[in-house]
C-alpha positions in Angstrom: 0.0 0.0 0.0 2.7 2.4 1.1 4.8 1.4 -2.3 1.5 2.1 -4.1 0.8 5.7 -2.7 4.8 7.1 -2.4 4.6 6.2 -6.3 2.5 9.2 -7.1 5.0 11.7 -5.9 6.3 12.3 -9.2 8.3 15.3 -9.3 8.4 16.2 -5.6 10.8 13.3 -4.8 13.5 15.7 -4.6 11.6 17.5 -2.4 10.4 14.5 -0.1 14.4 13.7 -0.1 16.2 17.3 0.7 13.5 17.7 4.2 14.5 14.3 6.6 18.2 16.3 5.3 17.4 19.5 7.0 15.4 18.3 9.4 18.4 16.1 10.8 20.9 19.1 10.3 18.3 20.9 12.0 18.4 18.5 15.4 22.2 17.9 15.5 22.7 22.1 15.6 20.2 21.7 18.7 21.3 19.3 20.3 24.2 21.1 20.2 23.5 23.9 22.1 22.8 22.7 25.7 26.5 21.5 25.5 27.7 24.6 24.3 25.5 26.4 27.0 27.1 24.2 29.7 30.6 25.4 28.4 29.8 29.3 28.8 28.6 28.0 32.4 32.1 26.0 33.5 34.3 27.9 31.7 33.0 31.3 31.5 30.3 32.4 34.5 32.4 30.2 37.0 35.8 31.3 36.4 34.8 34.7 35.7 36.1 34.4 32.1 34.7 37.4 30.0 36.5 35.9 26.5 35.1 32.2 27.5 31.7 33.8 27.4 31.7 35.9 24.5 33.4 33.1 22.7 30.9 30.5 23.3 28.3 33.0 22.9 29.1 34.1 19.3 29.4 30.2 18.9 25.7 29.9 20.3 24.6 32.4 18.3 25.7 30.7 15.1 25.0 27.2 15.9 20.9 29.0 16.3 21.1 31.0 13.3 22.2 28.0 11.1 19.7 25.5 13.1 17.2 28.7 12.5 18.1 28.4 8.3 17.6 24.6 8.6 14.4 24.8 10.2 13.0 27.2 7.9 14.2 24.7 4.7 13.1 21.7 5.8 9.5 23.2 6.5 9.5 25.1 2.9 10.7 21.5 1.0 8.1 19.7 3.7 5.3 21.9 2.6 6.1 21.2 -1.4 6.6 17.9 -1.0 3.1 17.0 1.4 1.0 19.7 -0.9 2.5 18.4 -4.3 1.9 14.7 -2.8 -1.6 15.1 -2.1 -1.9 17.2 -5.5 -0.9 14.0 -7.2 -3.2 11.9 -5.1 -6.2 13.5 -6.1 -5.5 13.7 -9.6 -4.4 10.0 -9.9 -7.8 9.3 -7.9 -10.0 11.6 -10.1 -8.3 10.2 -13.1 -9.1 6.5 -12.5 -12.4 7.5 -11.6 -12.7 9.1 -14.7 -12.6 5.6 -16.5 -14.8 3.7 -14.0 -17.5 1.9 -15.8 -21.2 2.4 -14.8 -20.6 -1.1 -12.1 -17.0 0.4 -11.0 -19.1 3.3 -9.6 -21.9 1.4 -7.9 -19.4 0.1 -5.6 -18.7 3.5 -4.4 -21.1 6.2 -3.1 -20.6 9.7 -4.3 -20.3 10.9 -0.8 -17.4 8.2 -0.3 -16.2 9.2 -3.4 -15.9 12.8 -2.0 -14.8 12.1 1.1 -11.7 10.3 -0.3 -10.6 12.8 -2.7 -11.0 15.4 0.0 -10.8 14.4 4.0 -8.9 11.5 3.6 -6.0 12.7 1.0 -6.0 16.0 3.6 -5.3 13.7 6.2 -2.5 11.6 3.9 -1.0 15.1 3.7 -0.6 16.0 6.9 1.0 13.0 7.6 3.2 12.7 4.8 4.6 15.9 6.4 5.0 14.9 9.5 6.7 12.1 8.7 9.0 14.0 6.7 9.6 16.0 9.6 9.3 14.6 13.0 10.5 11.1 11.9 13.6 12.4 10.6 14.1 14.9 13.6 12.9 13.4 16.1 15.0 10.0 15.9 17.8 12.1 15.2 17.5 14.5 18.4 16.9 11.5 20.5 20.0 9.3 19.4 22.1 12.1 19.5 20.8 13.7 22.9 21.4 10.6 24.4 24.8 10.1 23.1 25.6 13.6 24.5 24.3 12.8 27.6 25.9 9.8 28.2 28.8 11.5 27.5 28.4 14.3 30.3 27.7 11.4 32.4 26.8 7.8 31.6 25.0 7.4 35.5 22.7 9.7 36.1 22.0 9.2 32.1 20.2 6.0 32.6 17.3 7.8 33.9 16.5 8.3 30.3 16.2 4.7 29.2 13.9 4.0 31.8 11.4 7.0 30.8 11.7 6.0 27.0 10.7 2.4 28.4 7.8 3.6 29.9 6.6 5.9 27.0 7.3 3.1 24.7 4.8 0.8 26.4 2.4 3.4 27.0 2.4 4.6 23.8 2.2 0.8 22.0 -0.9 0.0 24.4 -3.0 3.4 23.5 -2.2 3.3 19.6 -4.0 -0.2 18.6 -7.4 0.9 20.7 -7.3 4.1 19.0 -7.1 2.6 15.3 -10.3 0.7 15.0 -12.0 3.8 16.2 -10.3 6.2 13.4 -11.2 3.3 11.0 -14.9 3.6 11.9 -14.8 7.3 12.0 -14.2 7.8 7.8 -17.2 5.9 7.4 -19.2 8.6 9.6 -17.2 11.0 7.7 -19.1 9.5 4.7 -22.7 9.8 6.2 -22.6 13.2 7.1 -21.4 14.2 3.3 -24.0 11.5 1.5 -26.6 13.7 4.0 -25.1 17.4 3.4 -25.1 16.4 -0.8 -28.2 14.8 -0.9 -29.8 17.6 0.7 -28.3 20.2 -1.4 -29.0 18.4 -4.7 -32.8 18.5 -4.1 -33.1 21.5 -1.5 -36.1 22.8 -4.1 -37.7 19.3 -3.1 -37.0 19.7 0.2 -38.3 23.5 0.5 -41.5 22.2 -1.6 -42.0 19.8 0.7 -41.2 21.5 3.8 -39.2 19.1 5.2 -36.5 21.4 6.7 -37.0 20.3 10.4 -36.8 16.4 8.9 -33.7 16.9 7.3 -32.0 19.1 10.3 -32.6 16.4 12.3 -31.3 13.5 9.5 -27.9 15.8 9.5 -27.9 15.8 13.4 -28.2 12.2 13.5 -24.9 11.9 10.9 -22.9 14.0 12.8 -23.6 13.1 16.2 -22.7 9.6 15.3 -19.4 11.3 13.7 -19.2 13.2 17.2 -19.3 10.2 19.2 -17.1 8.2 17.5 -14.4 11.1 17.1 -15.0 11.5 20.9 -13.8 7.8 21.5 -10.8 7.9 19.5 -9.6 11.8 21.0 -10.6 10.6 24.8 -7.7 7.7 24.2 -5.3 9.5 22.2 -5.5 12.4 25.2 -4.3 9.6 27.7 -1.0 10.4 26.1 -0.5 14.1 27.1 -0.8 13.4 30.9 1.5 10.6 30.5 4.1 12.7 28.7 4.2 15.7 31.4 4.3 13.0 34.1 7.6 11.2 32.6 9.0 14.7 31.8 8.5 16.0 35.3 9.7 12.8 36.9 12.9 12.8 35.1 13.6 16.5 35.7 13.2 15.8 39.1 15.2 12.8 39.6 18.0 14.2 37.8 17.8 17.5 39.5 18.0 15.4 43.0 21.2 12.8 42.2 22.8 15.7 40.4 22.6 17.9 42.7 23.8 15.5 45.0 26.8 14.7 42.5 27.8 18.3 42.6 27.7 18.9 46.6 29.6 16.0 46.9 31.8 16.7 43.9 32.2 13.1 42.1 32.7 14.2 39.0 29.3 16.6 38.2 29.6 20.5 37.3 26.7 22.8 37.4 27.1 23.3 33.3 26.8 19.5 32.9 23.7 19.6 35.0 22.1 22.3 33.2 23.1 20.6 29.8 21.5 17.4 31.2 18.2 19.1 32.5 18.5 20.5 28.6 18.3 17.0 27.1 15.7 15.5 29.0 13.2 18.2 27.2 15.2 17.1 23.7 15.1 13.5 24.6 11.4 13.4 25.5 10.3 15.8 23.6 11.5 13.9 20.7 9.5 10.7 22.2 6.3 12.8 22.4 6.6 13.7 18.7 6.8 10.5 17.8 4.3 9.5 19.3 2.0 12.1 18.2 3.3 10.6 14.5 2.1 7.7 15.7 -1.4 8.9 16.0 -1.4 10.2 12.5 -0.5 7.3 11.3 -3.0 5.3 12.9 -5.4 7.6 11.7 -3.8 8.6 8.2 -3.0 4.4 7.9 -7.4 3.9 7.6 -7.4 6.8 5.0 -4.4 5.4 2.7 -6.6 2.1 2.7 -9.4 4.0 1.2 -7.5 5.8 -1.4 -6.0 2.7 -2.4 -9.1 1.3 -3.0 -10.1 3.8 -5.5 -6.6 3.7 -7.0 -6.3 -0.1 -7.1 -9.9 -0.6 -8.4 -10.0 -2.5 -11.4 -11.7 -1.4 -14.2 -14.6 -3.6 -15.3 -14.7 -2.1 -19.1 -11.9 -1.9 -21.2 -11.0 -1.5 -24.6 -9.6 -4.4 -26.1 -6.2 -5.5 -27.8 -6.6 -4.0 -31.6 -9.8 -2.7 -31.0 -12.2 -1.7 -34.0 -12.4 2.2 -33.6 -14.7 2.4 -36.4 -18.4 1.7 -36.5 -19.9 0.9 -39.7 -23.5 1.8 -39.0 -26.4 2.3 -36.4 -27.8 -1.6 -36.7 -27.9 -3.0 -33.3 -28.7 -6.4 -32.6 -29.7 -8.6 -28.7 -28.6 -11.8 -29.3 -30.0 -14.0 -25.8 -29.0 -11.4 -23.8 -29.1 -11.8 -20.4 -27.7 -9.2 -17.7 -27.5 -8.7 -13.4 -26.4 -6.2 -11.7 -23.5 -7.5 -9.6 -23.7 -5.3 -7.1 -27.2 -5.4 -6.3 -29.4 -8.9 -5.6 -27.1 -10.3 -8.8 -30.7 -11.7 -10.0 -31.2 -10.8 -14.0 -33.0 -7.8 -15.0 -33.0 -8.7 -18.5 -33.1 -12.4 -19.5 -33.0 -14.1 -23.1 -33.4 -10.4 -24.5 -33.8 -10.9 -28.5 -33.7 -7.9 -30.1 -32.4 -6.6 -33.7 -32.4 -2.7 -35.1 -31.5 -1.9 -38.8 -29.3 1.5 -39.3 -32.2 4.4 -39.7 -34.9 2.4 -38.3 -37.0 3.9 -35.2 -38.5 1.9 -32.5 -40.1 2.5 -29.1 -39.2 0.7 -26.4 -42.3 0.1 -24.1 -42.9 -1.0 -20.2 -43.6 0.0 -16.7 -41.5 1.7 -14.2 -38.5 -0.4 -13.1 -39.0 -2.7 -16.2 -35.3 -2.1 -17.2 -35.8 0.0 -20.3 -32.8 2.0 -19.2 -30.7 -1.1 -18.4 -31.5 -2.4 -21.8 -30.3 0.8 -23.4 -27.3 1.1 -21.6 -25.7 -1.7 -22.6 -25.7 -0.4 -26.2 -22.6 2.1 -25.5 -21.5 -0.6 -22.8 -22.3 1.3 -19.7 -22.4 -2.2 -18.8 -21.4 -5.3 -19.0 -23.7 -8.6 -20.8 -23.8 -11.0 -18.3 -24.6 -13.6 -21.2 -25.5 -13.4 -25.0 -23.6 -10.2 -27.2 -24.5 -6.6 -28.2 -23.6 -5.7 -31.8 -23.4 -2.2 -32.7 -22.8 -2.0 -36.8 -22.7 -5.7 -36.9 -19.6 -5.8 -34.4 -19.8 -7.2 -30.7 -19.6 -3.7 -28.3 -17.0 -5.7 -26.6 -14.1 -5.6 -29.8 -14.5 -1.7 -30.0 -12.6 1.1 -28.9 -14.6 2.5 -25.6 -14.5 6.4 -26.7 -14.9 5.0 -30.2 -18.4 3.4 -29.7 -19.7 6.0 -27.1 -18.3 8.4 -30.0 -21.2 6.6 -32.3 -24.4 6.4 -29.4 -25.6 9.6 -28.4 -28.0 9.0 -25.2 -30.1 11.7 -23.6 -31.5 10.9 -20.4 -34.8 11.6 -18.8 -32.7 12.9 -15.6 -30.6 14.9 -17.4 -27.6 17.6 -16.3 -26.2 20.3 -17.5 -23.1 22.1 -16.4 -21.2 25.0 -15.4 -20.6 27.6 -18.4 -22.6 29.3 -21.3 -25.2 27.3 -23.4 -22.2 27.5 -26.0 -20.1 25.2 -23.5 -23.0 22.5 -22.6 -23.4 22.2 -26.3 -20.0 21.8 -26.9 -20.2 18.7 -24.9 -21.3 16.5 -28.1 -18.9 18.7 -30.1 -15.9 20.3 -29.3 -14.8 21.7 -32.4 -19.0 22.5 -33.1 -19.6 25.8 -34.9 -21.6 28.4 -33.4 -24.0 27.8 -37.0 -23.7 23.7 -36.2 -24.8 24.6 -31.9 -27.6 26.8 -33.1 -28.7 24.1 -36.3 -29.1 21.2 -33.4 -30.6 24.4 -31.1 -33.4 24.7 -33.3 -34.3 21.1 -34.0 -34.5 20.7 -30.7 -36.5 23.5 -30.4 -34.4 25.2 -27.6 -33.7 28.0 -30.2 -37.4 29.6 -29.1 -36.1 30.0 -25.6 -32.8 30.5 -26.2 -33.3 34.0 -28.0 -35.5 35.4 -25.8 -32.7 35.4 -22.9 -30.4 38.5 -23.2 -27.0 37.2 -23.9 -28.9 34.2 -26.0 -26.0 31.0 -26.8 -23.6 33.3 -24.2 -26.1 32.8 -21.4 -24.2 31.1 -19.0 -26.1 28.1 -16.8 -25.2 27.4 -13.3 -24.3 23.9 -12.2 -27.0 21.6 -12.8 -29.0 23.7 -15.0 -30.9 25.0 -11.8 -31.5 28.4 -13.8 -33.3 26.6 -16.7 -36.5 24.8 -16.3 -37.1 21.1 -16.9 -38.1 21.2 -20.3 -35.3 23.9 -21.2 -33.0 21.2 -19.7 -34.2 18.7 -21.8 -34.2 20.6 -25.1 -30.6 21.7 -24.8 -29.4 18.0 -24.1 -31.2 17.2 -27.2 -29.0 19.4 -29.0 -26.0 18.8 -27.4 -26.6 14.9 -28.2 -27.6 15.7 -32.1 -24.3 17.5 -32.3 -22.3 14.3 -31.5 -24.1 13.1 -35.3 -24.3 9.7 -33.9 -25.0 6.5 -35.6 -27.6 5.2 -32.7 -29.4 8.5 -30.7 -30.9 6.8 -27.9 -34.2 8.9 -26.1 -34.7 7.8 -22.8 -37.8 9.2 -21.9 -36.1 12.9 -22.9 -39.0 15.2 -23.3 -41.0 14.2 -20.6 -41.0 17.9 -19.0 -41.4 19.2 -22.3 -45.3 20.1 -23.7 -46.9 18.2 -26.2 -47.0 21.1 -29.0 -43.3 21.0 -28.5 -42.4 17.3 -28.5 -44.3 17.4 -31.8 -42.3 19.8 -33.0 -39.0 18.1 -32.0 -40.2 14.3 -33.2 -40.8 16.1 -36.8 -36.9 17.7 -36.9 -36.0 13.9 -35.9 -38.0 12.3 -39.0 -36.9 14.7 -41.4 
């Protein structure tokens, strides 16, 4: 998994390599210092020296500025590195999601979708940075501390390895009951954004319904849950604060008690050494309560990599093949004994034995009730889906030898439920066409008949449309994904239903542009 997500760092390796450098140049200068303190101490306040001090002073002041110049690297290449990391992330995610056929999708929410581009690669950031960081400086700091306080004096030193034992334990017993609680929290993270998007998407619905107070209390309900769970994952991790001070305060004093014992009785203990050592227990521990808080990012950050691996490693269920055909000869389609299931749903057939053959310029209806898998059988024709059994041909060639953009190229399908986007009219209609004319977008306009609206607004084809399409009505909605379909010239122009908001003079007029 790890191998999986550092391989998207792309040109911010050097970046992700040049910070755990600074960051450990950073610690040694210090670590450093307390020493160099304890020298102005001995050799300088003690014995009265005036050059001692001003020598070793200078020398602090250096040894700060250069730590001070370190610090500020390793943060800037830290901050490029976690930023251009999670930049990569998201475009790796939103790319693969980009290809996901209609199934890939369903085993997704949107809301999860969302919550993994956004919460979850935020959270891999942060990490990625502190990692970069704190797990470069704070081994460093602790190894060398320790080696410099040995040094001063190897005794009263081994007060430290029986803090770090403690903190160790501590710190190994709080992290696994923490993790299945940051787990669980992602999912809640999930609810509350399926309830926020759901009830922005249809807030006219709402309003017309007057269910504000319903779905105040449906968000409530969401993020309490998220509350609760967040609670039970911070009210463990907190344990580790209280803990910290405790071993802190206990090593200051113990050392402050032998070594002040060490120096009245003069076996081999000077007041500099004692500062430097009292110096290095904040360095030493310190260093132990970063990790630690590393630690809890990880655990938390470790149930977020899992999810964005999922969307990265998800493989795609529709693919073009080997020496696809990329061109399709006509718009015949032909069900031979088809059968199809959705996998992800009861996996019983919604289609079964389906016989079913369409010559190039013929027009048929396709009749049933509600839920009687019209729009399954249509979507199988530009291989939303999957056959479960049987074959699709499209110009006499199985969908399943073409080129994906190729076929979709060829089927133009506008959809009862249909959506328009953010930009001008010229924009949405674009959609089928690209490289359209503005004499080809207003041609489709009027056979759709969206030309009659279109005019009367002020800017006309400039107008620009919010997302959605919440500034046009139904029918307008409908009439401009007509167009924006006919533009495409497809070989097979699938209508799902597509004028059912539009009125009856109109859908006359548009089923007489489509016969002639």
């Amino acid at each position: 998994m790890i191998k999986k997500l550092v391989s998207h760092l792309g040109e911010y390796k050097r970046a992700a390599v040049l910070t755990p450098l600074f960051a450990a140049l950073e610690a040694v200068m210090d670590v450093l210092l307390p020493t160099i303190m304890a020298f102005i101490i001995d050799q300088g306040i003690e014995k009265g020296d005036m050059n001692a001090i001003l020598k070793y002073g200078l020398l602090t002041f250096l040894v700060a500025v250069v730590a001070l110049a370190l610090g500020v690297l390793a943060g800037k290449y830290a901050a490029e590195a976690s930023t251009g990391f999670a930049g990569n992330l998201r475009d790796a995610m939103y790319e693969n999601i980009q290809h996901y056929s209609f199934s890939n999708i369903d085993r997704f929410s949107t809301a999860g979708l969302v919550t993994r581009l956004t919460t979850d690669v935020t959270n891999i950031q942060n990490a990625f940075q502190m990692i970069l960081q704190i797990c470069t400086r704070a081994p460093v700091t602790l190894i060398v501390a320790l080696f410099m306080a040995f040094s001063v004096n190897a005794k009263l030193s081994l007060v430290f390895l029986v803090a770090m034992a403690f903190l160790g334990v501590m710190i190994f017993v709080l992290i696994p009951k923490a993790m299945k609680y940051f787990k669980l929290m992602f999912r809640k993270y999930d609810a509350v954004n399926g309830v926020v998007q759901e009830n922005v998407g249809a807030i006219r619905v709402v309003k017309a319904f007057v269910r504000e107070d319903y779905e105040d209390e449906k968000f409530s309900g969401a993020a309490n849950a998220l509350f609760k769970n967040s609670i039970s994952a911070e009210r463990i991790i907190s344990f580790s604060m209280p803990i910290m001070q405790l071993t802190v305060y206990a090593c200051i004093l113990s050392i402050s008690w032998f070594g002040a014992k060490m120096i009245v009785g003069q076996t081999g203990l000077t007041t500099g050494e004692l500062t430097s050592l009292l110096s290095y227990v904040m360095n030493i521990l310190m260093s132990l309560m970063m990790l630690s808080m590393v630690f809890v990012m990880v655990t938390q950050s470790a149930a977020a990599a899992q999810r964005i691996e999922e969307v990265l490693e998800e493989q795609l269920d529709i693919t073009s093949p080997e020496n696809a055909v990329k061109t399709v000869k006509d718009g015949s389609v032909d069900f031979s004994h088809v059968t199809f299931a959705y996998q992800q749903r009861s996996g019983k057939p919604v289609l079964s034995d389906i016989d079913l053959h369409i010559r190039s310029g013929e027009t048929i209806g396709v009749m049933g009730g509600t839920g009687s898998s019209k729009s399954s059988l249509v979507s199988l024709i530009s291989r939303l889906y999957d056959v479960t059994a049987g074959e699709v041909r499209v110009g006499g060639v199985d969908v399943r030898k073409y080129d994906v953009e190729s076929l979709r190229d060829a089927v133009s399908v506008v959809l009862q439920n249909n959506v328009l986007f953010s930009g001008t009219i010229y924009d949405n209609l674009r959609w089928g066409n690209e490289n359209a004319t503005d004499e080809q977008c207003r041609e489709a306009c009027r056979l759709a008949c969206a030309d009659e609206f279109i005019e009367r607004f002020p800017e006309k084809y400039n107008t620009r449309i919010e997302r959605g399409g919440t500034n046009v009505s139904g029918g307008q909605k409908q009439r401009l994904c007509i167009a924006r379909a006919l533009l495409k010239n497809p070989k097979v122009l699938i209508l799902d239903d597509s004028t059912s908001a539009v009125d009856t003079a109109t859908d006359a007029k548009i089923r007489e542009a489509m016969r002639t």
